[in-house]
C-alpha positions in Angstrom: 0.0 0.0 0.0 1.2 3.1 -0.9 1.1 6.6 1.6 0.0 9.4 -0.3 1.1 13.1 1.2 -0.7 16.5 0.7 1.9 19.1 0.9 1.1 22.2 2.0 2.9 25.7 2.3 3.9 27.7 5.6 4.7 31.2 5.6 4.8 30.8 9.2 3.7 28.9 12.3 0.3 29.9 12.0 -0.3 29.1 8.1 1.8 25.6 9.5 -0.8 24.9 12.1 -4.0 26.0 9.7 -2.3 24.0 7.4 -2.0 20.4 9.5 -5.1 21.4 11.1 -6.8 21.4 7.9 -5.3 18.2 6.8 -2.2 18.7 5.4 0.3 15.2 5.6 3.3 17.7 5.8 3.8 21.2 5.4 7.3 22.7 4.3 8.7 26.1 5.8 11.4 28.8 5.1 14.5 28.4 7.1 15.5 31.5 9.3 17.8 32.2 5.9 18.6 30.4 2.1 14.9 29.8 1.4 13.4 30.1 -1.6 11.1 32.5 -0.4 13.3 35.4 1.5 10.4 37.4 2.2 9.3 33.7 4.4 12.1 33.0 6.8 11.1 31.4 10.0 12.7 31.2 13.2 13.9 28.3 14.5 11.5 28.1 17.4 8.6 28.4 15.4 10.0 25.6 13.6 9.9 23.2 16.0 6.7 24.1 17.9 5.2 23.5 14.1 6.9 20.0 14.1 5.8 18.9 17.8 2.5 19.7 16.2 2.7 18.0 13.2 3.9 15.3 14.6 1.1 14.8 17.1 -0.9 13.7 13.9 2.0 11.8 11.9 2.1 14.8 9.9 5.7 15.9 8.8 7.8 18.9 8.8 9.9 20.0 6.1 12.2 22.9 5.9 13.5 25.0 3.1 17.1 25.2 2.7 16.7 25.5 -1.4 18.9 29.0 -2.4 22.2 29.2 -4.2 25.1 29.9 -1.3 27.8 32.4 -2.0 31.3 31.0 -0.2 31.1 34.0 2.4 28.0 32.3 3.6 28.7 28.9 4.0 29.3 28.4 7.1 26.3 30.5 8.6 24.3 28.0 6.0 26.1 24.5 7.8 25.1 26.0 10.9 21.6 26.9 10.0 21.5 23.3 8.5 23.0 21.8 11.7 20.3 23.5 13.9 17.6 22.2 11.9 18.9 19.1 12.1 18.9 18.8 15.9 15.5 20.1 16.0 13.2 16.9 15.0 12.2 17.9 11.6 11.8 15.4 8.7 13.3 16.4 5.9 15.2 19.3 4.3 14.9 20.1 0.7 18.7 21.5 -0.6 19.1 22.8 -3.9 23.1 23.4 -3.4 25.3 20.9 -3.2 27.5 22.2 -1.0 25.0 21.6 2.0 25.7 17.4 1.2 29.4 17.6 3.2 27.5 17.5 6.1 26.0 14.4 7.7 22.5 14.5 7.4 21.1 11.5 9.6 19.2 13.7 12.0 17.0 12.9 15.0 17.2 9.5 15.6 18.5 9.0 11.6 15.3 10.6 10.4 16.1 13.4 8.5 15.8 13.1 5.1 17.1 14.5 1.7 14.7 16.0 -0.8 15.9 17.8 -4.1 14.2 21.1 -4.5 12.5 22.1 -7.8 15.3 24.2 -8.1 17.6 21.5 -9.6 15.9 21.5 -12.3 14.2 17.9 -12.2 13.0 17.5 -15.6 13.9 14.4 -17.0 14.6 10.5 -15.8 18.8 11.0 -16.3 18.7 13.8 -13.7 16.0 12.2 -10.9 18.9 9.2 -11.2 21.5 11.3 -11.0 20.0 12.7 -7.7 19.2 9.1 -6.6 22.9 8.2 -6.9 23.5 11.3 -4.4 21.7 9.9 -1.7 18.3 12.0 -2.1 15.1 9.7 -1.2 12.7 12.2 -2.7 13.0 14.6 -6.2 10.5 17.6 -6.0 9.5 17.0 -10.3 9.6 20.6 -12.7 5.8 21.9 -12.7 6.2 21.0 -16.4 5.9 17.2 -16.6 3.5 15.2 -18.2 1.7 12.1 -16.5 3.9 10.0 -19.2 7.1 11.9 -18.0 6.0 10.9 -14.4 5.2 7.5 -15.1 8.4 6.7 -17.2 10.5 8.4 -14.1 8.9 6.4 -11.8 9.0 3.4 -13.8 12.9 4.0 -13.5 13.5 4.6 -10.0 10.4 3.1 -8.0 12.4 3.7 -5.0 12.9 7.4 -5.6 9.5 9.4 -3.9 8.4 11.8 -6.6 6.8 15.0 -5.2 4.6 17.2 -7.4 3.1 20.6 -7.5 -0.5 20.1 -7.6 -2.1 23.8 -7.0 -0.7 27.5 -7.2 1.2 29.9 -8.8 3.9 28.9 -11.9 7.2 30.2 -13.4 7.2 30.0 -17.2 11.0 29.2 -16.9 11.9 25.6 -15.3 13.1 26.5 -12.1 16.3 26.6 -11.3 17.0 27.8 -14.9 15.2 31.2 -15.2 18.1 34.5 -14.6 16.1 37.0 -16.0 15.3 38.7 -12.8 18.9 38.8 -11.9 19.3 40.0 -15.4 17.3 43.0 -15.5 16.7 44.2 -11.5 19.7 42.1 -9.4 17.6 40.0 -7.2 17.7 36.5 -8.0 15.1 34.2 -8.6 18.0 31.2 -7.0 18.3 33.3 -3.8 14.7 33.6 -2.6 14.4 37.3 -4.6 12.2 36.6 -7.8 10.9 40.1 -8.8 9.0 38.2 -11.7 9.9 39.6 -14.8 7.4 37.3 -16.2 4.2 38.8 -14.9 5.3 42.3 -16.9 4.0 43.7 -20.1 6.0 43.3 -23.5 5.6 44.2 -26.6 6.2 41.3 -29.6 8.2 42.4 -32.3 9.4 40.9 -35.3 12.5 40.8 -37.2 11.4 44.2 -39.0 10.4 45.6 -35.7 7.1 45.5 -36.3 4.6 45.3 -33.1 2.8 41.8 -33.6 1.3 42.1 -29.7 1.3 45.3 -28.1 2.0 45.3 -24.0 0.3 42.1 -22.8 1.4 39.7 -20.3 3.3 37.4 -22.7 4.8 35.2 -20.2 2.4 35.4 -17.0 0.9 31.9 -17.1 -2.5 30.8 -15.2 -2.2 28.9 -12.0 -2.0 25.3 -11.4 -5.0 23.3 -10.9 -4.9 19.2 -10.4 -7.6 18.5 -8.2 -9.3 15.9 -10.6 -6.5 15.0 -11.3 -5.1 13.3 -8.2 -6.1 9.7 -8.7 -3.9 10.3 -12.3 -1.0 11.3 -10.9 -1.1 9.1 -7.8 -0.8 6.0 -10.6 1.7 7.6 -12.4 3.9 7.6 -9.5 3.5 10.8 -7.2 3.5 10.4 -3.8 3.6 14.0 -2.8 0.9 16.6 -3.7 2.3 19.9 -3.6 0.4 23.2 -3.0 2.9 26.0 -4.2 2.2 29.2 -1.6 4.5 30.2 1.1 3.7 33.9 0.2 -0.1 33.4 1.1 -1.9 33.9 4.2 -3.5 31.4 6.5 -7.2 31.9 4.5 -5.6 30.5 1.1 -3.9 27.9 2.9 -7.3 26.4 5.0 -9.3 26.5 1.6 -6.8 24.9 -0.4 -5.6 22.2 1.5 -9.3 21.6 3.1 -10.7 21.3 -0.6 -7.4 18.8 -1.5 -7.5 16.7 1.7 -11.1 16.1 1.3 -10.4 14.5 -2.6 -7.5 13.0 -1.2 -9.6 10.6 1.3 -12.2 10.7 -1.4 -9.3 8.4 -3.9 -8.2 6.2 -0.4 -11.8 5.3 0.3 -11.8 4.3 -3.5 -9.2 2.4 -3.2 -8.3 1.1 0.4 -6.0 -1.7 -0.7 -3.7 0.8 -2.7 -3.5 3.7 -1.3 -4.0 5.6 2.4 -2.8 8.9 3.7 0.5 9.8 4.8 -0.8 10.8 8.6 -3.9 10.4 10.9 -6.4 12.1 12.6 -9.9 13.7 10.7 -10.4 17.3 10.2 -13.9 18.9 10.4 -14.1 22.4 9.2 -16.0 25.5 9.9 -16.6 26.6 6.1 -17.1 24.8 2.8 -13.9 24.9 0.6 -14.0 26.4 -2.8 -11.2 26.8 -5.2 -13.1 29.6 -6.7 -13.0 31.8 -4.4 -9.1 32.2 -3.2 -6.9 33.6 -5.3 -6.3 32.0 -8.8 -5.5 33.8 -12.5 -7.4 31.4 -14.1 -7.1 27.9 -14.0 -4.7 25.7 -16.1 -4.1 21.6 -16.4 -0.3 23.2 -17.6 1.7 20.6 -19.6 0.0 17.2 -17.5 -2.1 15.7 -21.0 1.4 17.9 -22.9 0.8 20.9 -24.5 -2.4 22.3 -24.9 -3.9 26.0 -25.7 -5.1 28.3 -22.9 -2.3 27.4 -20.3 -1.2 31.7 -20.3 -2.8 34.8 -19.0 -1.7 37.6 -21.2 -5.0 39.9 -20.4 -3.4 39.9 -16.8 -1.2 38.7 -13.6 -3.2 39.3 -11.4 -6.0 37.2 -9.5 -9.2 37.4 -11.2 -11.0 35.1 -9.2 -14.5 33.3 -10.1 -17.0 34.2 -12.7 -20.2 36.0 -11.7 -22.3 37.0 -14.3 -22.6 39.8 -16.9 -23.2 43.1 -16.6 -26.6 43.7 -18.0 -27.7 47.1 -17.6 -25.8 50.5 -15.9 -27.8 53.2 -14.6 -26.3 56.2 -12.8 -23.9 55.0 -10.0 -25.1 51.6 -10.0 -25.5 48.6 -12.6 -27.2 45.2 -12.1 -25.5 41.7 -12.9 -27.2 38.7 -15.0 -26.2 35.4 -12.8 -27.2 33.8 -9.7 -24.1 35.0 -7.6 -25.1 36.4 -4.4 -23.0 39.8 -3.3 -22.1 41.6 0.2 -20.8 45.2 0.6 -16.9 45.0 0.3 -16.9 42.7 -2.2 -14.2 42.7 -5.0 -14.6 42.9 -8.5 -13.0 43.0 -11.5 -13.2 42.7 -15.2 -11.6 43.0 -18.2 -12.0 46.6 -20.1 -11.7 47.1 -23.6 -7.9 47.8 -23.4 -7.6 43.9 -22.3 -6.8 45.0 -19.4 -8.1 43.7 -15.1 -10.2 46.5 -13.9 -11.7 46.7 -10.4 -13.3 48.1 -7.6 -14.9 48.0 -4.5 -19.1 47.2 -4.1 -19.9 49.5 -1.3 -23.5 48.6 -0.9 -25.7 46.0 -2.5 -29.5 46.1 -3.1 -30.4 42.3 -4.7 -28.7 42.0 -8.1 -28.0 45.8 -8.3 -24.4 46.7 -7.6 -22.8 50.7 -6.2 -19.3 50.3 -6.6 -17.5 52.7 -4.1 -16.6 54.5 -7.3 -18.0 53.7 -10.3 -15.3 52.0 -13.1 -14.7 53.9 -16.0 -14.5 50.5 -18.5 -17.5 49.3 -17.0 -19.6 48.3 -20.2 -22.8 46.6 -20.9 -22.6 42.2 -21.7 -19.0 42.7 -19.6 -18.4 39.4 -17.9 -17.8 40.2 -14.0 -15.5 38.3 -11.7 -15.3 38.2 -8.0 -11.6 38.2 -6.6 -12.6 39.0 -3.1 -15.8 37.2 -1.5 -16.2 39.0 1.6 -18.8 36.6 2.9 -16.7 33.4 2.1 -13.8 35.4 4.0 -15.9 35.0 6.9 -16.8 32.1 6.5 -13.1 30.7 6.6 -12.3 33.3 9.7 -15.1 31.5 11.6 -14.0 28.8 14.8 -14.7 24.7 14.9 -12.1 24.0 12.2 -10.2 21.1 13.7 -8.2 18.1 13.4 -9.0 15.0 15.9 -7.5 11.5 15.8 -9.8 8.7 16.4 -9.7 6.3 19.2 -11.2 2.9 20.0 -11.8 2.0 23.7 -12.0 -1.0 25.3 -13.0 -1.5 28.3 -13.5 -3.9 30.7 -12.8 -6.1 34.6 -9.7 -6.6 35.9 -9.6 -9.0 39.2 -9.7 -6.0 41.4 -11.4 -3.4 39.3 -11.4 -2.0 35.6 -9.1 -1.1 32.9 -9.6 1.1 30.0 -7.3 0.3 26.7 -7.1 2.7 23.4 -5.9 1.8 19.9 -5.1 4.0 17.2 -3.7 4.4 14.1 0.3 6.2 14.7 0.0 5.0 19.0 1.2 2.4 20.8 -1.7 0.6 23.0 -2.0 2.2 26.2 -4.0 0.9 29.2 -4.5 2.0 32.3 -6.1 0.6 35.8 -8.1 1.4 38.9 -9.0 -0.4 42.0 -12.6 -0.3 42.4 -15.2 -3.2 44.5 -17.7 -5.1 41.8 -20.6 -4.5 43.0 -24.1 -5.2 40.9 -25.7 -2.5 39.2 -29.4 -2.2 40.3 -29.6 -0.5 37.3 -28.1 -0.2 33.5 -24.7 1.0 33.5 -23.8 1.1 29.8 -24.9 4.4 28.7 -23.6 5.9 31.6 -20.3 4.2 30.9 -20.2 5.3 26.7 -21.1 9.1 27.6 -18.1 9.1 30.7 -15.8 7.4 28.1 -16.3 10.0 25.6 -15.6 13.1 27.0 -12.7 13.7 25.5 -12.7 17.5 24.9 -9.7 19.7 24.7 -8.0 17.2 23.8 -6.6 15.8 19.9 -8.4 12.3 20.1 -12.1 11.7 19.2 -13.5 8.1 20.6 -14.9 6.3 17.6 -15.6 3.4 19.2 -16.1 1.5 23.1 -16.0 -2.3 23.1 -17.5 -3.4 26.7 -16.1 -6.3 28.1 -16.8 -9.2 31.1 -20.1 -8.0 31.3 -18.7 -4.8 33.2 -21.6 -2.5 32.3 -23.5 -5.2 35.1 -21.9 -3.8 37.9 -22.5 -0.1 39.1 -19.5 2.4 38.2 -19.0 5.5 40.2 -18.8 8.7 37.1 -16.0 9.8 38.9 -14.3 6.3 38.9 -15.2 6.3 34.7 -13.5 10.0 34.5 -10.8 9.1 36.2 -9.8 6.2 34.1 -10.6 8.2 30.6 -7.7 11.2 32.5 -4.9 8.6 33.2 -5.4 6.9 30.0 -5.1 10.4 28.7 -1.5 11.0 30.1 -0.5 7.5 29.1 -1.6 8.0 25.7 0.4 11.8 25.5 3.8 10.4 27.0 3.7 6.9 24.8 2.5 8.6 21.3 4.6 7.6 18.6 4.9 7.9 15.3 7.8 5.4 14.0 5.4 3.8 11.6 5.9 6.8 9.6 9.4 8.2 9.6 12.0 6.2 7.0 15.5 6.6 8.4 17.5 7.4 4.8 19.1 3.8 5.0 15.6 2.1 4.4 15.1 3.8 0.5 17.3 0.4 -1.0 20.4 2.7 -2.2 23.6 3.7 -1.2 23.7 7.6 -0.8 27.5 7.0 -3.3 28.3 5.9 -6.3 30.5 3.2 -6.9 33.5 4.0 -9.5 32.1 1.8 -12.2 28.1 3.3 -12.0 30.1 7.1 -12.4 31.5 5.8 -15.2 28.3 4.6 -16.6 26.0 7.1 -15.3 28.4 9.8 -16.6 27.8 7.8 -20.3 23.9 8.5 -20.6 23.2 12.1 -18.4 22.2 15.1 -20.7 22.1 18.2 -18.5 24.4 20.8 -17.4 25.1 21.0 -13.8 24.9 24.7 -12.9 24.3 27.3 -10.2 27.3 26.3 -8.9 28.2 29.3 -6.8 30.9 28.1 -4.2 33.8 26.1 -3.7 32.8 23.2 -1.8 29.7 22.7 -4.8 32.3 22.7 -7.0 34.7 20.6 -5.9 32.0 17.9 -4.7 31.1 17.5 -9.0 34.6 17.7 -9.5 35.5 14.8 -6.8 32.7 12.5 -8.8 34.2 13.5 -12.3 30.9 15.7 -13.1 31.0 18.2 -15.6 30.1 20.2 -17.2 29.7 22.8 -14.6 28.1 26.0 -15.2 29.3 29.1 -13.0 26.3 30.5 -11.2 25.0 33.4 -13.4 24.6 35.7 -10.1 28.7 34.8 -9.2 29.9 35.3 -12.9 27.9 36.7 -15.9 30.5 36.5 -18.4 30.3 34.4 -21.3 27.0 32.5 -19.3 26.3 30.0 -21.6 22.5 29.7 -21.0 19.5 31.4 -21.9 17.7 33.9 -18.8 15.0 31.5 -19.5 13.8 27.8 -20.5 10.6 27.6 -20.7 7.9 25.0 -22.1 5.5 27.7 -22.8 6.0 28.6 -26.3 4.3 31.9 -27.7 4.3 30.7 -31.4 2.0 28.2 -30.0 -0.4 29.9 -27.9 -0.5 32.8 -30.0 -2.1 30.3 -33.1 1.2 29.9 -35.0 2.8 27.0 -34.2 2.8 25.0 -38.1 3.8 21.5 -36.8 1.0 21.0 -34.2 -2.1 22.6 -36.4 -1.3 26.4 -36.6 -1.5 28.7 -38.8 1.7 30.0 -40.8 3.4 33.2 -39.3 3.1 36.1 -42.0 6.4 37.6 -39.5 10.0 37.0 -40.1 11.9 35.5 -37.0 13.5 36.4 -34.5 10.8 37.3 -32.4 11.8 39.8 -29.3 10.3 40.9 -25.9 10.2 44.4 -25.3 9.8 45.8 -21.8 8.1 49.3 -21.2 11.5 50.3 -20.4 12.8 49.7 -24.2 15.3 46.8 -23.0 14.9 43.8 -25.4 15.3 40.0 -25.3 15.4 37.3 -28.2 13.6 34.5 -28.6 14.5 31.1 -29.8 12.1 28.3 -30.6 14.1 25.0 -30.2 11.4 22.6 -31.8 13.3 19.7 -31.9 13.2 20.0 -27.8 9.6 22.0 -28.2 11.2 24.7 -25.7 11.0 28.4 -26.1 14.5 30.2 -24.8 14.7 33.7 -24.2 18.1 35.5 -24.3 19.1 39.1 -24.0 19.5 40.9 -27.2 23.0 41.3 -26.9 23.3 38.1 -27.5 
């Protein structure tokens, strides 16, 4: 039987504990520093009170360790790596290699080694590479097919393949994209994307001639896989990612509620195959809907290959779900063909006749007639109207009783000088617990007495399922306050014996050695087709060098000269989702290539269409 995971972001220990408490399997958080998120560092305390409570479920904590490291910060990155590692968690996910001189066996030999999406995980040759290295899990590129997934995990069954399931995409594979460093110094390898690829560009052709005029070319819709899970899971993912560690706790509880729920939906399907990672069952205050949290649009990406409609050039922004029409303005006020209900504050948004978002603010509502806080100037007649901010569902999602219990089945029963009470669960060790108390017959039932005593379990994480009676016990007469006291000792037995062993895999388990032998280099080194790159300091490059690894590209942010790689690889191709793409249906381009990207700014960058790979690259014009 397989464990399937539901990853979930953390910007911090609150979104963490939303996040578990919502359903999550694991959760993964910035690191104090060398995140991929700088603007989510996390200190280390609130690191491990998010782990103690993860772990209370089965649910794991992993930590972000994922930048680029210059050499002046090495060893403040081995110490930050060091602390984490004496602080329970589960797993850290590395993109630099550098971080791989240090032991990493962790509490108890539990910490594990997960390859960021940063690495660049796009093919078999490189998830084998990373196997041969000593990772148990490769975090896939958002591009992948399910046949791409399938024939990696057909490869390397032993190697857990984690995949991004919901959220926010980069047009360029990560871990290849230097276009932010490029054009405004901050680094899309240190945490620092300022996303170049949510601007406006003009398309020009080789004449200079404006074939799109200042649309968002490269901003792409957001990730959507929730029918999709059962799919994936027999393809080979284990891990279902929710990209977010920018978002607030309200996108995290909708998210992973609305996932969690489909997730158990597929195990109940299919029992023998699959289950979930952790335990416990989450109830929720509100009714999760992925239409209503922030989304540009939804896209399937590259998971059935390349299909139309996967970019968003109207606009990066969130445009939220669909509401109606606009059927008729009248003064300050216009009223909306649909069945959406609205509530003063609501957002709303559209797009004008510039292709452009446009909103504002509803300051009161009367029915199906709307008075925007100021009225929008592109606000036209048969418009379709979206709702990016629902201020009722908001609410909704702020409201208390959203929790996460872990069943328990009783048992109780006669011992020769009183009662015992027993609990089993799945992630505990049985616990039992005694009391001295005379049998005396009851001169009346005692059973229902017994059940409600034996349930009272509040403020507390377990939830009684079931109570098996035995030896006739509910015949003799039980005292409530004997009953109460057996349900608090079992209480503290079950608190300081909770384990969760069944679900932590020292690295040594996975079936392969964290080195390569001489002869599997040689071999390996025979069939790999990738540059290793980002290498920024000198321990990263000397550990390629000590396994005869090359070639090995100089970080772009350490040395620009001569960089041999485009600022971007990306799988979205414009020829194709503009109409023109001649070998898959298109029609021919009247333009003569190259094709360019112009900012607002006037600074330019070329575009190559590499077919034979069906990859759009995008280089500076100077080159």
């Amino acid at each position: 039987m397989r464990q399937l995971e539901l990853l979930a972001p953390a910007k911090n220990l609150e979104c963490g504990i939303a996040a578990i408490d919502c359903g999550a399997d694991a959760v993964y958080i910035g690191a104090p520093k060398f995140g991929a998120r700088a603007a989510a560092g996390n200190s280390l305390d609130d690191i491990k009170e998010l782990t103690a409570y993860a772990h209370r479920f089965g649910a794991k904590v992993f930590v972000t360790l994922n930048t680029i490291i210059y050499d002046s910060e090495l060893e403040e990155a081995k110490a930050t790596l060091k602390a984490i590692n004496e602080i329970g968690v589960d797993a850290v996910l590395v993109q630099d290699m550098a971080l791989l001189s240090l032991p990493l066996r962790g509490v108890d030999g539990r910490l594990a080694l997960h390859a960021s999406t940063q690495t660049d995980n796009r093919n078999k040759e490189k998830v084998g590479y990373l196997r041969s290295l000593g990772f148990s899990r490769v975090v896939l590129a958002r591009e992948l097919s399910l046949e791409e997934i399938r024939e990696i995990h057909e490869a390397y069954p032993d190697v857990e393949l984690e995949a991004f399931v919901h959220g926010a995409l980069c047009v360029s594979y990560s871990g290849a994209c230097y276009a932010s460093e490029y054009c405004f110094s901050r680094s899309a390898n240190r945490g620092e994307c300022a996303q170049f690829c949510r601007m406006k560009f003009d398309l020009l052709d080789a004449n200079g001639q404006e074939i799109e005029h200042q649309r968002h070319l490269l901003s792409l819709k957001d990730l959507c896989q929730i029918d999709r899970l059962e799919e994936m899971a027999d393809a080979g993912v284990v891990s279902f990612k929710i990209e977010g560690r920018l978002k607030d706790s309200s996108y995290v509880k909708n998210v992973v509620a609305a996932y969690s729920q489909r997730l158990n939906d597929l195990c109940r399907k299919r029992p023998s195959e699959y289950q979930r990672a952790s335990f416990g069952r989450s109830t929720y205050a509100f009714t999760p809907n992925l239409k209503k949290t922030f989304n540009r649009g939804y896209t399937h990406y590259f998971l059935d290959g390349r299909k139309p409609d996967i970019f968003s050039p109207d606009t990066p922004k969130a445009i939220g779900e669909y509401v109606g029409k606009v059927k008729e303005i009248r003064g300050y006020s216009f009223n909306v063909a649909g069945t959406a209900n609205f509530a003063n504050g609501d957002g709303l948004c559209f797009i004008n006749s510039k292709k452009e978002l446009e909103g504002f603010r509803v300051n009161r509502v009367e029915g199906n007639r709307l008075f925007p806080l100021t009225m929008p100037e592109g606000l036209r007649p048969g418009m379709a109207l979206y709702r990016n901010n629902d201020v009722a569902f908001e609410k909704e999602l702020a409201r208390q009783g959203t929790e996460r219990k872990l069943p328990i089945s009783l048992v109780f029963g006669k011992t020769e000088n009183g009662y015992y009470l027993t609990v089993n669960g799945r992630g505990m060790t049985e616990a039992r617990t005694e009391i001295e108390f005379e049998h005396q017959p009851a001169q009346r039932p005692q059973k229902e007495n017994i059940i409600r005593q034996l349930s009272k379990w509040g403020g507390t994480i377990f939830e009684v399922e079931n109570i098996q009676i035995n030896d006739s016990a509910d015949e003799c007469f039980i005292p409530s306050s004997i009953l109460s006291n057996l349900r608090q000792q079992l209480n503290a037995e079950m608190t300081s014996s909770f384990h969760l062993n069944d679900l932590v895999i020292p690295m040594e388990s996975y079936g392969h050695s964290t080195e390569m032998t001489k002869n599997s280099l040689a071999n390996f080194a025979s069939f790999h087709s990738f540059d290793l790159k980002n290498v920024a300091n000198k321990e990263a490059r000397e550990f390629y060098e000590r396994r005869g690894e090359g070639p090995l590209v100089t970080a772009y942010e350490v040395d620009r000269r001569d960089f041999p790689l485009p600022l971007m690889q990306c799988r979205h191709c414009l020829r194709y989702s503009l109409g023109y793409c001649v070998k898959r249906g298109g029609r021919r381009p009247e333009w003569r290539e190259p094709l360019t990207l112009r900012l607002g700014d006037g600074r330019r960058f070329r575009l190559e269409f590499d077919c034979k790979n069906c990859q759009m690259n995008v280089w500076p014009e100077e080159k």
